[in-house]
C-alpha positions in Angstrom: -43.6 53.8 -95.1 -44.7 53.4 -99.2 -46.1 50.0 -99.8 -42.7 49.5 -102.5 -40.6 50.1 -99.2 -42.5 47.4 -97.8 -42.1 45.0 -99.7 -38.9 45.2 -100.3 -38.1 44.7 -97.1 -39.8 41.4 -96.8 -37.9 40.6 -99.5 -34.9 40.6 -97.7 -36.4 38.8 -94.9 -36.9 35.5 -96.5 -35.2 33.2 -98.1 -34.9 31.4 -101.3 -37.5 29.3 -101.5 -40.0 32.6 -100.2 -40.8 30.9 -96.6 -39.2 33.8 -93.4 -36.4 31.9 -92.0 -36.9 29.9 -88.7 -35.6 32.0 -85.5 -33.0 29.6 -83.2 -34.2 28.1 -80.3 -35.3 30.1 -77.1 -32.4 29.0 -75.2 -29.8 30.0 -78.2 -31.0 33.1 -78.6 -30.8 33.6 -74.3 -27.3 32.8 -74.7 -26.5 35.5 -77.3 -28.0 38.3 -75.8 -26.4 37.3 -72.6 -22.6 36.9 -74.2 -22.6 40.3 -75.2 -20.3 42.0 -73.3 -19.8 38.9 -71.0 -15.8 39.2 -69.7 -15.6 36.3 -67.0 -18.1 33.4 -66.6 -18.6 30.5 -64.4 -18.1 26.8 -66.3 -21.7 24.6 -66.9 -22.3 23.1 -64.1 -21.8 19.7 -63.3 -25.0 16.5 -63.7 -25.2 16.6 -60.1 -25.4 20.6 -59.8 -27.9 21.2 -62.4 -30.1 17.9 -61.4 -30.9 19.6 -58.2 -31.6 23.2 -59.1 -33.7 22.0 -62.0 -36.1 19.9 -59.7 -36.2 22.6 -57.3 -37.1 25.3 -59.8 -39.8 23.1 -61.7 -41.1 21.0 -59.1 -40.0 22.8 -55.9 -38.1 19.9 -54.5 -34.9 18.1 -54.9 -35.0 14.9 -56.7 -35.5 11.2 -54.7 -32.2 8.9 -54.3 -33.6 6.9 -57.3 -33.9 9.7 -59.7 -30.6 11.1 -58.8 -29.3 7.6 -59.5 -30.5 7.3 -62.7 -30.1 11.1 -63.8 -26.4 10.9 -63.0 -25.7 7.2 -64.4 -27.6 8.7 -68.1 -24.8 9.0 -70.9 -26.7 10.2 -73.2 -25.9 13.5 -74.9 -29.7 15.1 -74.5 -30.2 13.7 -71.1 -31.2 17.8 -69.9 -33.3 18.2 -72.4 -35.2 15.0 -71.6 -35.2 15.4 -67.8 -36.7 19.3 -68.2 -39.4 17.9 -70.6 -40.3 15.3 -68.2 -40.2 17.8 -64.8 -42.7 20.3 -67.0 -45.0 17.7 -67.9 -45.6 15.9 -64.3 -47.7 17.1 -61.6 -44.7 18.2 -59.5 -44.6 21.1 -61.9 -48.3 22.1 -61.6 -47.8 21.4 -57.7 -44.8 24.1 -57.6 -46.4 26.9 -59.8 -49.0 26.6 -57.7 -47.3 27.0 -54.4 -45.0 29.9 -56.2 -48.0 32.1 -57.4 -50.0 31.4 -54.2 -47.5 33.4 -52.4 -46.4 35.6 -55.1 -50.4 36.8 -55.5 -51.5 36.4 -52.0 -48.7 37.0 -49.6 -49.5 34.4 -47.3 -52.3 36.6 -46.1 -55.1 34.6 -44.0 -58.3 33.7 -45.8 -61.3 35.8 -45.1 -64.1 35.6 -48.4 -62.5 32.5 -50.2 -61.3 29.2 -48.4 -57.6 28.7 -49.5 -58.1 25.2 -50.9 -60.7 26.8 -53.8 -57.8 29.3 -54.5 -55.1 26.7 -54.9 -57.4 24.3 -57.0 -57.7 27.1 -59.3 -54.5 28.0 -59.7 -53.5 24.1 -59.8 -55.5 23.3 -62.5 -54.6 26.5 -64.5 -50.9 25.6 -64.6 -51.6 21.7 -65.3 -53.9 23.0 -67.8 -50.8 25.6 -68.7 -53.2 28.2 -69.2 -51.9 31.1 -71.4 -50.9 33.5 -68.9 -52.6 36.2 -69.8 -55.8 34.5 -69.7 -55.5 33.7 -66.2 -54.9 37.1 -64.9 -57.1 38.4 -66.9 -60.0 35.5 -64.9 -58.8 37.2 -61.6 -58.7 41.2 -62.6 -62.5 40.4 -63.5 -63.9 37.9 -61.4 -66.0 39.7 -58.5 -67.0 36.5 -56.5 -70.6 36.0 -57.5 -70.6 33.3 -59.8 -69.5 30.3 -58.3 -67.6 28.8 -61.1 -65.1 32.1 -61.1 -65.5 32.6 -57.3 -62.4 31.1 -56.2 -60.2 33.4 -58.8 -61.7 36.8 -56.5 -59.9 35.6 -53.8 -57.1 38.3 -54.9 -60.0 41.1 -54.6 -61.7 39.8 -51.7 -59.4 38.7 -49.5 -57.9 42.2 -49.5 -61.4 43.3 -48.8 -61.6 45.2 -52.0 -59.6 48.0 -50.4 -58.8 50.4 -53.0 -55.0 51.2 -52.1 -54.2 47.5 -51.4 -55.4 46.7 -54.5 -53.4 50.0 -56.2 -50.3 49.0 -54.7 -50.3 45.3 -55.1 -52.1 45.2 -58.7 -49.0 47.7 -60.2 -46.0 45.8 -58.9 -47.7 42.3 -59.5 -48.6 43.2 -62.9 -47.3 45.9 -64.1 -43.7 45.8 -62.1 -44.2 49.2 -60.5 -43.9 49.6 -57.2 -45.9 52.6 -56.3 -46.6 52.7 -52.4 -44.4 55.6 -52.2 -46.9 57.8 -55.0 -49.9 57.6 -52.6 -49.3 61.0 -51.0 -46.7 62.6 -53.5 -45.0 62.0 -56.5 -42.4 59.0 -55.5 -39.5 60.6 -53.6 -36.8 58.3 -54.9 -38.5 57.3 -58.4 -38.6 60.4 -61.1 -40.8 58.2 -63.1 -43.4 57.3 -60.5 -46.4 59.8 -60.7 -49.2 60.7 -58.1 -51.4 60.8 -60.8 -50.1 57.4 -61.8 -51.6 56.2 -58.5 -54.7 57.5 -58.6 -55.3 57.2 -62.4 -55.0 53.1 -61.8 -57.0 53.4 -57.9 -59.8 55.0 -60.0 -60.9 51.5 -61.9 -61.0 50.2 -58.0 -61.9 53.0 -55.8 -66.0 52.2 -56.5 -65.8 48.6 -55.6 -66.9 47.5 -51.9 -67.4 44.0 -50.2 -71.3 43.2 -50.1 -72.8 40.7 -47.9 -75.9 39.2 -49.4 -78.5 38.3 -45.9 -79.6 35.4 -47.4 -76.7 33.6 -48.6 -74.4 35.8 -46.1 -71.7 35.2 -49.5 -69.5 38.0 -49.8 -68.4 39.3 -53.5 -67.0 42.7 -54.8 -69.6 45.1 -55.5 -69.5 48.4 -57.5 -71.0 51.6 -57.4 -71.9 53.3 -60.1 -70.5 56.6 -60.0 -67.6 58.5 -57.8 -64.6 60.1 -59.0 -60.8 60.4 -57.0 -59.8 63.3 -56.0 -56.2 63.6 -54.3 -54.0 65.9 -53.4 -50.2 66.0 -52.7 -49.0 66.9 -49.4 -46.2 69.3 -50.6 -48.9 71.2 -52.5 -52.3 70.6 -50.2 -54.4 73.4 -51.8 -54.4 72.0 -55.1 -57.4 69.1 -55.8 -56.9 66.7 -58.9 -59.0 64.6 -60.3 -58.2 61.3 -61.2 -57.8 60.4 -65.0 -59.1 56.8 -65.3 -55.9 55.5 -66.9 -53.3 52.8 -65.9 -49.4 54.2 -66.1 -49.0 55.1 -69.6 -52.2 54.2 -70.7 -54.8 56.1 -72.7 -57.3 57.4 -70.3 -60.6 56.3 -70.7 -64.0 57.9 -71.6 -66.7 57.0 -69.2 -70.3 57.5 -70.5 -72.1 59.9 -68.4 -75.6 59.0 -66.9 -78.0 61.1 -65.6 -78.7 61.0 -61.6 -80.1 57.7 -60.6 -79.5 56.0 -64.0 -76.2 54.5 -63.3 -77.5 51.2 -62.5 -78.6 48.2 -64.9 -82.3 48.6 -62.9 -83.0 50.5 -59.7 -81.7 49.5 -56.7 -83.2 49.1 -53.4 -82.2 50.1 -50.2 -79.7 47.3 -49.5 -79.3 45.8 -52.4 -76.3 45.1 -54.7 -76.3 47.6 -58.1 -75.0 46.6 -61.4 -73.2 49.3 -63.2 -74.1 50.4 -66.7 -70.5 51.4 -67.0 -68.2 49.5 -64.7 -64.6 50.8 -64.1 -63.4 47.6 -62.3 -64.2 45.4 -65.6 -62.1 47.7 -68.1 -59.1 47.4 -65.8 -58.4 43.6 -66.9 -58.4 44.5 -70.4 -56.4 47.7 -69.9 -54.0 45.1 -67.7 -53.6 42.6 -70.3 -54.6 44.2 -73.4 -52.2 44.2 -76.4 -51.8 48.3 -76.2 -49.8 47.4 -72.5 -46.1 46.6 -72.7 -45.6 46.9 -69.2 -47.7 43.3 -69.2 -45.6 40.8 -71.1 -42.2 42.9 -70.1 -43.0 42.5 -66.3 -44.6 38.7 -66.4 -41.0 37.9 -68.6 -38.9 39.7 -65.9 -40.9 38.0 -62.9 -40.4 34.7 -64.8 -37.0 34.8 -65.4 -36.2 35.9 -62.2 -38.1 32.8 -60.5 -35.8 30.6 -62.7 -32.8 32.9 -62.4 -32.3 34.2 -59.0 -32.5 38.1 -60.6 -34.5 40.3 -62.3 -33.3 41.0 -65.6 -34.7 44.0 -64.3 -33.9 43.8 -60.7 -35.8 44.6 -58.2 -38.6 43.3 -60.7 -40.7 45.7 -59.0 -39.1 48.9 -59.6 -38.8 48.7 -63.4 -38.2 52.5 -64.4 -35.5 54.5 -66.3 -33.4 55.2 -63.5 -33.2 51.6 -63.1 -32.8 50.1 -66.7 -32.6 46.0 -67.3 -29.0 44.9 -67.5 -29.7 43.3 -70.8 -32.6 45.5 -72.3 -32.9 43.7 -76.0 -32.9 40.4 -74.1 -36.0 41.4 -71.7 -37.5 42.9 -75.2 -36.9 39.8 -76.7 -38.7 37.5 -74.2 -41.4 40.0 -74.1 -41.8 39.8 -77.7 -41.8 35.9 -77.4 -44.1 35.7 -74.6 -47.0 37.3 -76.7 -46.1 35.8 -79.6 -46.6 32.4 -77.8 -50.0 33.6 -76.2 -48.2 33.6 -72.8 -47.0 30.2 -72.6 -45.1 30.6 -69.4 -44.2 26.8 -70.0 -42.2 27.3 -73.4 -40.4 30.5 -71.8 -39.4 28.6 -68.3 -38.4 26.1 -70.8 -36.2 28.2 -73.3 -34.6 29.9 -70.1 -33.5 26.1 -68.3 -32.4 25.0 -71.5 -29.6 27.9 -72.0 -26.1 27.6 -71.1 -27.1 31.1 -68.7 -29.1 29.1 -67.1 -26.9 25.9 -66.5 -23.7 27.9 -65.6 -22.3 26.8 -62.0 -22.6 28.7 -59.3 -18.8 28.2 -58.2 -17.1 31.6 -58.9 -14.7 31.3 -62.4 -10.6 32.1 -61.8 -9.8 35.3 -61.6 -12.3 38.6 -62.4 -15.7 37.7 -60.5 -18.3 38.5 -62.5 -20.8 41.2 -61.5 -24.3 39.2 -60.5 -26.0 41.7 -63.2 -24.1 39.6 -65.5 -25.4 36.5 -65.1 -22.1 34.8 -65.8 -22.4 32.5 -62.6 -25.1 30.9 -61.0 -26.8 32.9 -58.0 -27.2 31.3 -54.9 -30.9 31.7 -53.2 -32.3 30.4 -49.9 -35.3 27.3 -50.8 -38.7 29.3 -50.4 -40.3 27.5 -47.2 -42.5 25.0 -49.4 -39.4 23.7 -51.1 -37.8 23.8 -47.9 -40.3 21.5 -46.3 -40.7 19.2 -49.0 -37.1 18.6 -49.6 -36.4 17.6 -46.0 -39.4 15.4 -46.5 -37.7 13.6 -49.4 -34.2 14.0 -48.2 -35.2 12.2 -45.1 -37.3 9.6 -47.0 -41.2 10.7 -45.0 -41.9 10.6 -48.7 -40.6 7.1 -49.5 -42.3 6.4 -46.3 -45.3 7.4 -46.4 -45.7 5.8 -50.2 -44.3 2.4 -48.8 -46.8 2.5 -46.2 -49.7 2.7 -49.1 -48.1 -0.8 -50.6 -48.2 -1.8 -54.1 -50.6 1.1 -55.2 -49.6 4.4 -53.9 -52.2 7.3 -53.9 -49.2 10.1 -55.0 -52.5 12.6 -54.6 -53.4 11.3 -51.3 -49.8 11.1 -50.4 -48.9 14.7 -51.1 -52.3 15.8 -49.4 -51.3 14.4 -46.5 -48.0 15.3 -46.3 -48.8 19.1 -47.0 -50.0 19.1 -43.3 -46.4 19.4 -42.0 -45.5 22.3 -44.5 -47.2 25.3 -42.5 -44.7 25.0 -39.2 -42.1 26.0 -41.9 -43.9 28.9 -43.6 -44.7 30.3 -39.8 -40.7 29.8 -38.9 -39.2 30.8 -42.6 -42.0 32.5 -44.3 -42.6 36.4 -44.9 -45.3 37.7 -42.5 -48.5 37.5 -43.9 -49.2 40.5 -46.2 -45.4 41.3 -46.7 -44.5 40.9 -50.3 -42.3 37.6 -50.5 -39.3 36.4 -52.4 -36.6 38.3 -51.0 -33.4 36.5 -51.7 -31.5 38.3 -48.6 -30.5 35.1 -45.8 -29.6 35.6 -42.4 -30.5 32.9 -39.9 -32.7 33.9 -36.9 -32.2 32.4 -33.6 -35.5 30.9 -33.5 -35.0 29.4 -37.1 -32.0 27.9 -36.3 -33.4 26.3 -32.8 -36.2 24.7 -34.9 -33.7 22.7 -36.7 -31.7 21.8 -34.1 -34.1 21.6 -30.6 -37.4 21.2 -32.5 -39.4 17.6 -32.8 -40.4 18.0 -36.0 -36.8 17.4 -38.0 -36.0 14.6 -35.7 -39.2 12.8 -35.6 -38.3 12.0 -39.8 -35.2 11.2 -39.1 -36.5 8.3 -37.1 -35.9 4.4 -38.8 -39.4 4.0 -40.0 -39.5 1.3 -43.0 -38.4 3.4 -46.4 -36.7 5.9 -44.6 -33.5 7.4 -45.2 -32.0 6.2 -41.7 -33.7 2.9 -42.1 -32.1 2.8 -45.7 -29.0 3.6 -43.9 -28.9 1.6 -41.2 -29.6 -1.7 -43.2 -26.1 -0.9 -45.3 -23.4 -2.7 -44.0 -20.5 -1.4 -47.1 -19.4 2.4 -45.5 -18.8 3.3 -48.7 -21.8 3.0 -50.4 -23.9 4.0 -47.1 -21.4 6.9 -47.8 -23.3 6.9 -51.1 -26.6 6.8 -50.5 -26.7 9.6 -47.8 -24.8 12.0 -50.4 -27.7 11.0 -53.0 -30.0 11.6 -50.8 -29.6 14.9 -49.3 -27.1 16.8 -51.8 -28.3 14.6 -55.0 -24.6 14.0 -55.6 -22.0 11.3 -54.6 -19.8 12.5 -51.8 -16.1 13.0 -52.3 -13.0 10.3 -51.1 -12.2 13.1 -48.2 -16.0 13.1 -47.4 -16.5 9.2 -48.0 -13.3 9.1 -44.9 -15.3 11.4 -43.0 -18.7 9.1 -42.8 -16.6 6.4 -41.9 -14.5 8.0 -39.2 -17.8 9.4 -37.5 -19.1 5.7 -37.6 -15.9 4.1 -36.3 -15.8 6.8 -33.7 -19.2 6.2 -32.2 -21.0 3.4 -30.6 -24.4 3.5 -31.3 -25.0 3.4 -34.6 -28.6 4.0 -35.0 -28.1 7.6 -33.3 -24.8 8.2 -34.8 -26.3 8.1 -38.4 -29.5 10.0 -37.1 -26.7 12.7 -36.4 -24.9 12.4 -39.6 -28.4 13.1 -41.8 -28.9 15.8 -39.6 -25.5 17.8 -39.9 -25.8 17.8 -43.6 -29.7 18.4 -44.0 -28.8 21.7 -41.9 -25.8 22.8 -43.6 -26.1 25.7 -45.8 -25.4 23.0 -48.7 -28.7 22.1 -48.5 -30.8 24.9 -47.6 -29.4 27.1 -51.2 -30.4 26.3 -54.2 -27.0 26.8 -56.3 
């Protein structure tokens, strides 16, 4: 293009006064892209809707009686705006993230190199921090476990034990939103666009990297050799040997220096000992990951995000992002791409543009008439709580929260609180959670036997529901006026005020039933185990 072509066109782009006109909010533009095309939507939800799926999504539990309270008495105008500011700057936001990508990186796999509490420090205090995004993938693609200031960060490497095709698999549809298990032995069966040699071109930055003990320290990090090329083969045509290309999918390939034999290593290495690399192939992968020249980065951490917040891919499954499968709303996804980089990955600003749209805020009670096609995003979706936000909203539904901070008397700990507190969260993963190395986060819900006998015949449930001081039933049980027990039950559990047909129905039960203590016991626990409460809608 000439230079006079150029300019002109810059020319257009700005205004009188020679400054390039400010873009609309975030959440304005959302809406746009989203309208287009959009035949049937659902209204904006209700205070009381939106309250609840806006603490669950940014702080991974519903909101206390008191905050419901106050949300839903607020007249003013921007009382959203205000309330998603506040939930992204408190700790219950840092808390969440860090619960979210614990699961989303690790898959609830066991420890083995790095102690789990190291691994969630680090990602706590990377998302209080709001560490640009790509920053803090970029700390774990490179971080090999031997300094112990990074150590905590290779718990993504070592914990898989360095295995070359775990780490293929799970480094393409975390990253790069390609799932490519199926190109291992063969070009994908069911994906055109998945290539073998996609595989192996991104397995060759990894396939030279090994756990090594040290004897003295007995410390395990992520070694590397310094030579060894991939060689595979596909089982439909066995005869033929490729070599790798070092090369993530759609990436330039990349020229290794060539050493002579034995000179591959910083110094020589004894028998034993850990070599250092002249060239290493695992420390280009980060940059080739994150680097400006990969779209698939920014386009895959938008899709995962908005999805988190959303219910759906805009791309969906988020993994399987290829040509057969296009995004329902392709200049949309382009478009948060675009913004993510230009924001240096502030995942903060994005969750907050997508909360702030009218998308986003739409109820998830189907409109009159034509239902609108989920791809559409023209009503609410309706997703099971993740086990964490599960487990902490029955803790604050059933006031052990309330409890426990009442019990710490006019200073509460809330560190010490949660710490304590996050001791009754793993009965839930084991019961609701994905098995351990299973990818997580699928939104399909069906009720096992076992599940729903935890609820009902397990201690654990009932135990909160006993009148300790602060407690929900103890709250309950000292209101004498139905109606506003009635009230505070509804607050409590569904963040909303209950109905005149439901407000009849609390006080029939009562009237109906002797002991009071256990009948209310039995009222919290019907509607903590309805499906009301376990969806986030």
């Amino acid at each position: 293009m000439s230079p006079s072509r150029i300019a002109l066109m810059v020319c257009f782009s700005m205004n009188l006064t020679g400054v390039a006109p400010a873009q609309a909010p975030l959440h304005q533009r959302i809406d746009e892209h989203i309208q287009k095309g959009l035949t049937a939507a659902a209204p904006k939800a209700d205070d009381a809707e939106f309250l609840r799926r806006v603490y669950l999504n940014l702080t991974g539990v519903i909101p206390s009686v008191d905050e419901a309270r106050v949300f839903l008495a607020d007249k003013s105008p921007d009382k959203r705006v205000k309330l998603v500011d506040q939930l992204l700057a408190s700790e219950g936001f840092a808390r969440h993230m860090t619960n979210l990508f614990d699961v989303l990186l690790m898959d609830r796999r066991p420890d083995k190199h790095v102690k789990r509490p190291e691994w969630r420090d680090f990602l706590h205090k990377s998302f209080a921090a709001n560490k640009p995004y790509d920053h803090f993938v970029r700390e774990i693609l490179s971080a090999d476990g031997s300094d112990p200031k990074t150590r905590p960060a290779a718990k993504f490497y070592l914990d898989r034990d360095g295995e070359p095709n775990v780490l293929t698999k799970d480094v393409s549809r975390l990253f790069l939103g390609m799932n490519l298990h199926c190109a291992q032995c063969h070009d994908h069966p069911l994906v055109d666009a998945y290539k073998q040699d996609y595989y192996y071109g991104l397995q060759a930055f990894l396939s030279r990297s090994y756990i090594y003990t040290d004897k003295a320290t007995k410390v395990s990090i992520l070694a590397e050799k310094g030579d060894g090329d991939v060689t595979f083969q596909s089982v439909f045509v066995p005869k033929i040997t490729n070599t790798a290309v070092l090369r993530i999918p759609d990436g330039k390939p990349i020229v290794e220096p060539k050493f002579d034999k034995g000179q591959e290593y910083v110094k020589p290495v004894a028998k034993g000992e850990r070599g250092i690399p002249k060239f290493s192939r695992r420390a280009q992968l980060a940059e080739q990951i994150v680097g400006r020249d990969n779209a698939r980065f920014p386009r895959a951490t938008a899709n995962r995000i908005w999805s988190f917040m959303m219910g759906r891919g805009i791309v969906e499954p988020v993994e399987y992002d290829h040509p057969a499968n296009p995004p329902s709303h392709p200049e949309l996804l382009q478009m948060l791409s675009n913004d993510l980089v230009a924001n240096k990955y502030d995942t903060k600003a994005l969750i907050r543009g997508i909360v702030l749209s009218d998308t986003y805020q739409r109820s998830s009670e189907l409109p009159k008439g034509k239902e609108p096609e989920p791809k559409t995003f023209g009503v609410a979706s309706l997703k099971p709580m993740t086990p964490e936000q599960f487990a902490w909203s029955l803790m604050q539904a059933t006031g052990l929260i309330a409890a426990e901070r009442k019990a710490q008397g006019a200073k509460p700990n809330e560190a010490a609180i949660y710490a304590k507190l996050s001791a009754q969260v793993p009965a839930f993963v084991a019961m609701f959670g994905s098995a351990p190395g299973d990818p997580a986060f699928n939104q399909d819900f069906e009720a096992s036997l076992d599940q729903t006998l935890f609820l009902t015949n397990g201690g654990i449930l009932r135990d909160w529901l006993a009148a300790r001081p602060g407690s929900l039933i103890d709250r309950l049980n000292q209101e004498k006026d139905v109606g506003l027990l009635a009230d505070q039950l509804y607050l409590s559990v569904f963040a909303r005020l209950p109905s005149a047909d439901e407000r009849k129905d609390v006080a029939g039960f009562l009237a109906r039933r002797t002991e009071r203590l256990s009948a209310l016991q039995d009222l919290a626990w019907a509607l903590l185990t309805s499906a009301e409460f376990r969806f986030n809608h």
